[in-house]
N, C-alpha and C positions, 0 to 999 in steps of 0.2 A: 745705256751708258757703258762705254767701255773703262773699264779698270784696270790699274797695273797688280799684276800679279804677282808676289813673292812669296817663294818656301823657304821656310828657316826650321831648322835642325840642329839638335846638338845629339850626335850618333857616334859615339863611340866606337862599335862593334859594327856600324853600317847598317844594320837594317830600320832605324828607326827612316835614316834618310832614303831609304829605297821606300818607302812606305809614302814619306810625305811628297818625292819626285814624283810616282805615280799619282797622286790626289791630283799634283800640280798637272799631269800630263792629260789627265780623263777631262779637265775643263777647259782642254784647246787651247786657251792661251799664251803666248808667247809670257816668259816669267823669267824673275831673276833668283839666283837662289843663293842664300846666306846660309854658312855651318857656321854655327856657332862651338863645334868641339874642342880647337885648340886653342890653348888661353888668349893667344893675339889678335884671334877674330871675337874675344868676348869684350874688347875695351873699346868699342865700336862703338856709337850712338842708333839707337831703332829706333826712330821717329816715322811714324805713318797719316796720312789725313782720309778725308774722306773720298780719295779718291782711290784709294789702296783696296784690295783684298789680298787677305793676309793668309798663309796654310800654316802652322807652327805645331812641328813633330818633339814630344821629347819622349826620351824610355823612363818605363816608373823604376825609382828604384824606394825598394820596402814600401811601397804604394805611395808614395808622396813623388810629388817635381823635385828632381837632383837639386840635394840644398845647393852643389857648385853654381846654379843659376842664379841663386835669389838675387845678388848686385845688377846681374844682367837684367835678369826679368824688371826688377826695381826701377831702371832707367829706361822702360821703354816708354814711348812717348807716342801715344794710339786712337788718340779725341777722333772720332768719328769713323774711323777704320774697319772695315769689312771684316771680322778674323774666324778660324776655324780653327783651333784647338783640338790636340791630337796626340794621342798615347800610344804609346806601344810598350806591351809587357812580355814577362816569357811563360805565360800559360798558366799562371800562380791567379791573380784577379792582378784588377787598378788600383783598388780600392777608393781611395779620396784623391788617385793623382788628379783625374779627367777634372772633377769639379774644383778643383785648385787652380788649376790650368785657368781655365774657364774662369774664376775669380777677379784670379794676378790681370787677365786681359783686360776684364771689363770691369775693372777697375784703373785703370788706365784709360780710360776712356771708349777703349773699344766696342764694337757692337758684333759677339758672338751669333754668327748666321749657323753654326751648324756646328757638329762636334762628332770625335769617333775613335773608339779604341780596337786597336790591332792587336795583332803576336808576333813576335819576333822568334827566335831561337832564345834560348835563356844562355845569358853568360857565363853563368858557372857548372853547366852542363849540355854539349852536343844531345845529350838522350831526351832533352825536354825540348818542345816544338821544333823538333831537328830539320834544320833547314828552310824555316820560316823566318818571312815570308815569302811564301811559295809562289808557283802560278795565280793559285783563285786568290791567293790574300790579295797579290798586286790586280788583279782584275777586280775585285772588290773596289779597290784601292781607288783605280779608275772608275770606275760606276759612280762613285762617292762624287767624285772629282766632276763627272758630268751632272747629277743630279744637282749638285749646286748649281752648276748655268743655269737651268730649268726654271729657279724663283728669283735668281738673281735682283733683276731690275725689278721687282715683287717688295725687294726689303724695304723697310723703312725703322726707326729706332722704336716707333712705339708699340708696333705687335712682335715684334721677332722674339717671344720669351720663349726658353724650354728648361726643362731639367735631364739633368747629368746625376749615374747614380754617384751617391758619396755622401759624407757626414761631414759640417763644420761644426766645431771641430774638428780640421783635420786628424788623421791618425797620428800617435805622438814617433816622433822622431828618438828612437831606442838607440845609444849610443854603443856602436861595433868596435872589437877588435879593431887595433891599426895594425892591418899585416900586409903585406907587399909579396912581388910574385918571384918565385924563386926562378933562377938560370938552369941548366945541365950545360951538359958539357957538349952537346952537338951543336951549340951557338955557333952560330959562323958570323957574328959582328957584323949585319947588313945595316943595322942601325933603325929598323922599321918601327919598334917597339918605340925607342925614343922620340921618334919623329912624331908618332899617333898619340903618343899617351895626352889626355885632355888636360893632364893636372903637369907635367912637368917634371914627371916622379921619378922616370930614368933617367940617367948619368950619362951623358954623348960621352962624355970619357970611360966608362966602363958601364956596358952594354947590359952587367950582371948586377948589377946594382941598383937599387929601387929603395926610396925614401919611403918609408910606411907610413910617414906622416902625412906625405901627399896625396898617396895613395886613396883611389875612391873603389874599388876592385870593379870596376866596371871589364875589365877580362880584357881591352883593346888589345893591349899587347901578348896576350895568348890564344886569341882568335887569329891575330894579323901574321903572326911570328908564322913562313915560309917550314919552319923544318920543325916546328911543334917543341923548344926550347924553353919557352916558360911556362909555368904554370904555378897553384897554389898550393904550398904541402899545408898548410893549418888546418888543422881537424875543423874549427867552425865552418870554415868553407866546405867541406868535402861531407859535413855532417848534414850541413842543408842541404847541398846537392843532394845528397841520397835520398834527401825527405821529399824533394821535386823528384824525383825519379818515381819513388815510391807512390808520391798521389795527388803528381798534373801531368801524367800523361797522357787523359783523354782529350782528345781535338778540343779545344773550345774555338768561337769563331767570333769575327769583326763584329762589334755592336756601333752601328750608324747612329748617329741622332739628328736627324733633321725636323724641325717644325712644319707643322702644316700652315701654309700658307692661299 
């Protein structure tokens, strides 16, 4: 049975969607692919049937699914849907994102065929998984992506179980600092930061100005910024960084989860 194929992503910093194009690209399939990062692609309707397979990327942020999703995720509409479920972190652990993920789906109806968390580059520091993902992550990436064709037309709803590591209880959501990301003075007002930001937080009238409240410090606009202009002076931030610097710098690698079938 052929199925339609869609990747859906909400990648702020780009690599979670580099991660899930690849899944999408290793199972051959012609697919269409939905970001869900900027607010206007999140008031969308996801409705899937059973004739769908689904790849759905998001980054963990503090080990849980970006609370920014919960409405979107809430509204997705997935009775019988093929779905694959997929993290990407910055070298720290997932913790409880992957089996949240995997929850919100199949509770929605959908029928999780398989599951897998990445690494990305960590947002609030180039020095942690710097420049992931790399070559082998996205070949990884792809393997993943073919080894699903393999059982494909194998699935059915009533053996497809697996577990994902994670505690429900998920991990409690610890309320952060509202801090936003400061300007210098080598801005050159290209406007990219505003344009990327997923919350809305920059000011198209003044480039240097960032709503704290919107603010989810996902770092888009200090990864994206051309001349290296923003970034975050708050000690919380720069104290965590240090503490990733200091002990997740060893490689960790993709954990696959596919069922035997």
């Amino acid at each position: 049975m052929t199925r339609k194929l869609t990747a859906i992503c909400f990648s702020p910093t780009g690599t979670t969607r580099k991660i899930v194009t690849a899944v999408a690209d290793g199972t051959g399939l012609e697919y269409d692919t939905i970001d869900l990062t900027l607010p206007s692609s999140r008031s969308q309707t996801l409705e899937f049937g059973s004739d769908d397979l689904v790849v759905m990327g998001i980054p963990v942020y503090a080990g849980r699914v970006p609370s920014l999703l919960s409405e979107t995720l809430a509204s997705i509409k997935a009775e019988g849907a093929l779905m694959v479920p997929v993290v990407v972190y910055g070298n720290r652990h997932y913790d409880d994102s992957l089996l949240e993920l995997k929850d919100i789906l199949e509770g929605k109806g959908a029928i999780c065929i398989a599951a897998a968390a990445f690494i990305g580059e960590h947002s609030y520091t180039s020095k942690v998984a710097s420049g992931r993902p790399d070559s082998e992550d996205l070949e990884s990436a792809k393997r993943f992506g073919t080894a699903l064709m393999g059982f494909l037309d194998k699935v059915t709803d009533s053996y497809v179980k697996f577990d994902v590591p994670g505690k429900n209880p998920y991990k409690e959501r610890k309320p952060s600092k509202r801090v936003a990301p400061v300007t210098d003075d080598s801005c050159i007002e290209c406007g990219i930061c505003a344009l990327s930001c997923p919350t809305g937080a920059i000011d198209f009238r003044d480039f240097s100005t960032a709503d704290s409240n919107l603010c989810i410090k996902c770092c888009s606009c200090v990864k994206k910024c051309p001349v290296d202009a923003k970034h975050f002076n708050d000690e919380s931030v720069a104290s965590f960084a240090g503490w990733l610097e200091t002990n997740c710098i060893e490689r960790k690698l993709p954990e696959l989860f596919i069922p035997v079938i």
